[in-house]
C-alpha positions as CSV (number, residue, x, y, z in Angstrom):
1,X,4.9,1.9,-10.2
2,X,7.8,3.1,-7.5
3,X,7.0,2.7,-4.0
4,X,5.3,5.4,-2.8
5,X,6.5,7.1,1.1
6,X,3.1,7.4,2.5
7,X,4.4,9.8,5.2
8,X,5.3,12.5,2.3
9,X,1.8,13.0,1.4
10,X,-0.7,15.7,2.7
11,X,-3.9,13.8,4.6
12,X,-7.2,15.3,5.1
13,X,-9.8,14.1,7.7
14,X,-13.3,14.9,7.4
15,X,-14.3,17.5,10.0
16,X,-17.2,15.3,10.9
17,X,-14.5,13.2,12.4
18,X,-15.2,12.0,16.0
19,X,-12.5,11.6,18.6
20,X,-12.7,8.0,18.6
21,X,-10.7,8.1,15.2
22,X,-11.9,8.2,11.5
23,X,-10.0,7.6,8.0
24,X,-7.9,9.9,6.0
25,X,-7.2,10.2,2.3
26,X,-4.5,11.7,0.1
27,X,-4.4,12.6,-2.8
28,X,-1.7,10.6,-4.8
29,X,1.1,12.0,-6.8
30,X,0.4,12.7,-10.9
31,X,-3.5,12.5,-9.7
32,X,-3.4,8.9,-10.1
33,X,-6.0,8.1,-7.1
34,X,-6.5,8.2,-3.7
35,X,-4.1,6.3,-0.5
36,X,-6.8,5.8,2.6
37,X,-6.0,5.4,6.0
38,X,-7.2,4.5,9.7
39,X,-6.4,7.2,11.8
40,X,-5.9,4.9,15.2
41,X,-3.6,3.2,12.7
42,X,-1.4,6.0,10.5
43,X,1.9,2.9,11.0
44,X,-0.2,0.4,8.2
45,X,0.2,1.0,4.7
46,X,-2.8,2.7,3.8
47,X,-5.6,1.1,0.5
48,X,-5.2,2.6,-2.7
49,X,-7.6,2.8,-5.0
50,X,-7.4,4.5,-8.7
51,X,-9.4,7.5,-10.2
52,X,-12.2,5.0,-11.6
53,X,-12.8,2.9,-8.0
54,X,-12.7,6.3,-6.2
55,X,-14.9,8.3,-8.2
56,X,-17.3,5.0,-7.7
57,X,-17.0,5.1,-4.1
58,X,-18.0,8.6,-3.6
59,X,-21.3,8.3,-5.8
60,X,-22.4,5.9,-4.0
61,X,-21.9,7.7,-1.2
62,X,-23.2,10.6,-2.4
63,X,-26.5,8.4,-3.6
64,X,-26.9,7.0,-0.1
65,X,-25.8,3.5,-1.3
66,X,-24.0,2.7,1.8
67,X,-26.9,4.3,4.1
68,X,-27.8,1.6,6.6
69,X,-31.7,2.2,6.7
């Protein structure tokens, strides 16, 4: 896979977002996942995770797997 130029692609913050900072995502080019980002942070190369891992992520989410109590 070609290096991708993180600043080219269109982030999206959650409007729950505080002003303290939260994280980002993009979509990546050809659907093939999703970068991730600290936004206090935007100069870092962001984590990348494919279609499978993400779609993971936000199920467990959705499940409450990552609640604290």
């Amino acid at each position: 896979m070609e290096k991708l130029e993180f600043s080219s692609l269109r982030w999206f913050k959650s409007s729950a977002s505080g002003a303290n900072g939260c994280v980002e995502i993009a979509h990546l080019p050809g659907g093939n996942g999703v970068a991730l980002r600290d936004t206090k942070d935007r100069g870092k190369d962001p984590h990348i995770f494919d279609r499978d891992k993400w779609r993971a992520f936000v199920a467990g989410a959705k499940n409450g797997e990552f609640d604290l109590a």
